[in-house]
N, C-alpha and C positions, 0 to 999 in steps of 0.2 A: 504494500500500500504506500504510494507517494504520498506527502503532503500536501493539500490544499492553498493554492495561490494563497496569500496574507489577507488580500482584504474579504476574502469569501471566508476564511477560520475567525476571523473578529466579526465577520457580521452573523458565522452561527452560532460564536460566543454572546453577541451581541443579541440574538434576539431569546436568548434565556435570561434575560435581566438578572441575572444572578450577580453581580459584580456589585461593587458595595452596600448589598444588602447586608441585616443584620444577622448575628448568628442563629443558625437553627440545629435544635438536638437533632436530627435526622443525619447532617454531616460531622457535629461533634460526636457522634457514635462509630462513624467512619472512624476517623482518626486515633481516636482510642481504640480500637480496636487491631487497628495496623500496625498499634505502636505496641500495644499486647502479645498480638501474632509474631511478628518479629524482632521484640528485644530489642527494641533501641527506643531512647529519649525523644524522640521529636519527633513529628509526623504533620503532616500537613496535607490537607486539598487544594492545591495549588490552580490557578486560572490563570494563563496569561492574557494581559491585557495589552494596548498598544505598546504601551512602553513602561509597563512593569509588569511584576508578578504580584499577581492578589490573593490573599488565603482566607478563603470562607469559612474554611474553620485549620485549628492548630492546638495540640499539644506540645508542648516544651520548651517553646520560643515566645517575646511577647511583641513581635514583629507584627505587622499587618500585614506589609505588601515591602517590596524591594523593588528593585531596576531592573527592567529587563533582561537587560543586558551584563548583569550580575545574576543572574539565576541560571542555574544547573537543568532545571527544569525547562527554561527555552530551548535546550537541548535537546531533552526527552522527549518533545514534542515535533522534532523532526525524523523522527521515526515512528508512525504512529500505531503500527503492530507490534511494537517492541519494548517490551522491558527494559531501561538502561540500569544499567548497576556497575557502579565504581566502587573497585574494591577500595582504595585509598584515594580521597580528593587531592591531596596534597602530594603524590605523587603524578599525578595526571597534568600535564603541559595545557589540557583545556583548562581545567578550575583550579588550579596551586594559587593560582592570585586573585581570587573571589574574595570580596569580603566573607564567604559563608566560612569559608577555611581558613585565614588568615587573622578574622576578627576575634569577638567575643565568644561566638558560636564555636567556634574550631572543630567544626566539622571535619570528617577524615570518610567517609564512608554514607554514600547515596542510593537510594535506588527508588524510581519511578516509573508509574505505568500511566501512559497516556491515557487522558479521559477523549475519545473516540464518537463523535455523535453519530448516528445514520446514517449521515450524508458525509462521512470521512472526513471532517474535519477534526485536529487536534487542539481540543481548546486547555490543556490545562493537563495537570497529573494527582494520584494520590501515590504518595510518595514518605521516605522514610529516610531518615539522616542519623549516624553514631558519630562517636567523637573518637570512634576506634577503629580499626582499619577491619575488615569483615566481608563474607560473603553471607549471601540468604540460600538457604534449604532451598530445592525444590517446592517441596510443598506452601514454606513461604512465600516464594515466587509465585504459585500460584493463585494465594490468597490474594496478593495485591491486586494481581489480572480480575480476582471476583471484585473484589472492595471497587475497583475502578469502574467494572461494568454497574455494579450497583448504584453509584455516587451519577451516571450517565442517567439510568434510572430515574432518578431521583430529580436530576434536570429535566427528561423528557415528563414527568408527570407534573412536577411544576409549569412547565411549560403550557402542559393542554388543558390545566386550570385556568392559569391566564387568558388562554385563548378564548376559554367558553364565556368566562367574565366580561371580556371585551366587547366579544361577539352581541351576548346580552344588551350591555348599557348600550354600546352601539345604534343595534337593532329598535331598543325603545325609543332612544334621540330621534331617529326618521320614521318611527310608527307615529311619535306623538306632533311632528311640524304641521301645524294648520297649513290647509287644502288650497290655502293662499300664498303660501311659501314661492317665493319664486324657485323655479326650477334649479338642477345643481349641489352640489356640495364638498365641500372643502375638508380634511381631515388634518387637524395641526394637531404635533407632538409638544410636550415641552416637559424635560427631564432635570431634576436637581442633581447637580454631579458631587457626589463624594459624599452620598449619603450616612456611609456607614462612618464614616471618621468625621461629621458632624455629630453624630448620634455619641460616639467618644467623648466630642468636645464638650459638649453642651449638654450631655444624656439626652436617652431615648424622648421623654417629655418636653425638651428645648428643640428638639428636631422636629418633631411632630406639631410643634407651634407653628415652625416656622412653615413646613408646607402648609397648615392651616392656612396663613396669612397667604400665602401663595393661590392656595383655592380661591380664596376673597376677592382677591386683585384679579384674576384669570374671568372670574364668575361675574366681576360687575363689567366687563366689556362686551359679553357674549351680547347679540340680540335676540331677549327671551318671545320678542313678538313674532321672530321668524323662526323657531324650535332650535337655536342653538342651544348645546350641552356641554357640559364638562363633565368627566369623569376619570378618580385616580382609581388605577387598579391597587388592588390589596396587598399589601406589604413593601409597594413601593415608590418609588420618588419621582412617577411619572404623569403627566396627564395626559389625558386625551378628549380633545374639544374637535365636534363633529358641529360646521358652519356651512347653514345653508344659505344659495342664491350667490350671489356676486359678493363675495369673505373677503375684499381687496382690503376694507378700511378693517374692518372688525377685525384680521388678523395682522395688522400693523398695529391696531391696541392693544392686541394679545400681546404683542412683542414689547411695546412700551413698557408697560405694567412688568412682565419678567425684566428685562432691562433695567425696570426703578428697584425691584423686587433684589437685585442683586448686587448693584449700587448701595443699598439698605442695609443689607444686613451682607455684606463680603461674600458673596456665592456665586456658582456659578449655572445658570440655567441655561442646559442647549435646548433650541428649537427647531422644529421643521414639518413640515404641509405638503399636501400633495392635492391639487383638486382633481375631482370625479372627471374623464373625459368627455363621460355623458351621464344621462340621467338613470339611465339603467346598469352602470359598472356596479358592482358589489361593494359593499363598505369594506370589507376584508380586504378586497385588491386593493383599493384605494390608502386603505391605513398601511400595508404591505410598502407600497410604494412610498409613504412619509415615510415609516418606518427605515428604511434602506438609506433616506436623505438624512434621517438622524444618527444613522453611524456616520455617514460622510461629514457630519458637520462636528461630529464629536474627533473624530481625525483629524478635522481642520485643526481642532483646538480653540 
């Protein structure tokens, strides 16, 4: 199995929202249990992101995420049918000069199984690090290969909760637009970035303010005469406003409001829209297509 070109593996990392959400026992069960299976301190479900590495969940380290380009595990993900395992990091010409090896951590001993979705993309690893130089069992080898398809798992079913949520508020937003609506409709994104290390800063309850406020501001631009909606899916830092007829001003004051919104309080909110071609295109295909502008615009930076 090749790799998947770079921005097709971030956009189907990208469309599991998984990336700085909060922890959930579902992947700290993961972890613990890798780090049980095979005998070493640390363990991690690693995501690579454009240019770091993110961990959704972790034993043994109190890291969150690193540099891309300092993780072992951007490695491990260009091989995406394969197990990587270094016996000793510190003898390896790739990672001797890793902060993972050379720092606090003194790592000495890796190993990673790509997290693999459907469509062969490698977004990430669950993965295991010692501070001693070592190989894994067979059978632990094995384990990691199960923990990894499980932790995919666990994405894909995430995933098609979100979808049926969406689908839902969606669907209600253009059942309920009076019969006067003008024709047409618009579907804009708009995503708070760095939810989960807000949530750190400020705790859970100061983050959840703050997209509050964000709902507020988003909610008084909509035009409620023409069945515009908002809606954030559950458990994260996203919205999704479905604007009907000609959205040219209403979503220039969507963008205002996130713009003031971030200016306010130090954040950073990406956006992105895609209007319907016609009247009859699908809400799905249409949010599909912001959607894909919202990775592009998160790339941008």
């Amino acid at each position: 199995m090749t790799a998947a070109p770079e921005f097709e593996r971030q956009r189907a990392l990208d469309t599991y929202r998984i990336v700085d959400t909060l922890p959930e026992a579902a992947y700290e069960d993961i972890v613990r249990l890798a780090a049980a299976i095979c005998g070493v301190p640390i363990a991690l479900v690693s995501l690579i992101d454009r240019d770091r590495q993110w961990f959704k969940a972790r034993v043994g380290v109190d890291l969150a995420e690193t540099p891309r380009d300092e993780a072992v595990c951007n490695h491990a993900i260009g091989t995406p049918e394969a197990l990587l395992e270094v016996a000793d990091l510190a003898r390896d010409p790739r990672f001797a000069h890793f902060p993972v090896v050379t720092g606090p951590i003194g790592a000495r001993f890796y190993a990673g199984m790509p997290l693999v979705t459907p469509g062969g993309a490698a977004i990430g690893t669950v993965c295991v690090i010692d501070r001693e130089p070592r190989v894994l069992s067979d059978d632990q080898r094995g384990a990691l290969e199960s923990l990894a398809r499980l932790t995919v798992n666990l994405l894909e079913g995430r995933q098609r909760e979100h979808v049926l949520e969406r689908a839902t508020f969606m669907s209600r937003g253009a059942l309920h637009a009076p019969a006067a609506a003008p024709p047409g409709f618009t579907v804009a994104l708009f995503e708070l970035q760095g939810y989960a290390e807000l949530a750190t800063q400020r705790g859970e309850r100061g983050a959840e303010q703050l997209l509050a406020q964000l709902d507020r501001a988003l909610e008084s631009r909509l035009q409620a005469s023409l069945g515009d909606t908002l809606n954030r899916c559950t458990g994260s830092a996203e919205f999704v406003a479905v604007l009907h007829g000609d959205a040219a001003s209403t979503l220039r004051q969507l963008r205002e409001a996130a713009d003031h919104e971030q200016g306010r309080h130090g954040v950073r909110i990406c956006s992105a829209a895609a209007e319907a071609v016609d009247a009859a295109e699908p809400l799905e295909q249409v949010f599909l297509r912001a959607d894909r502008a919202l990775s592009q615009a998160r790339q941008a930076g």
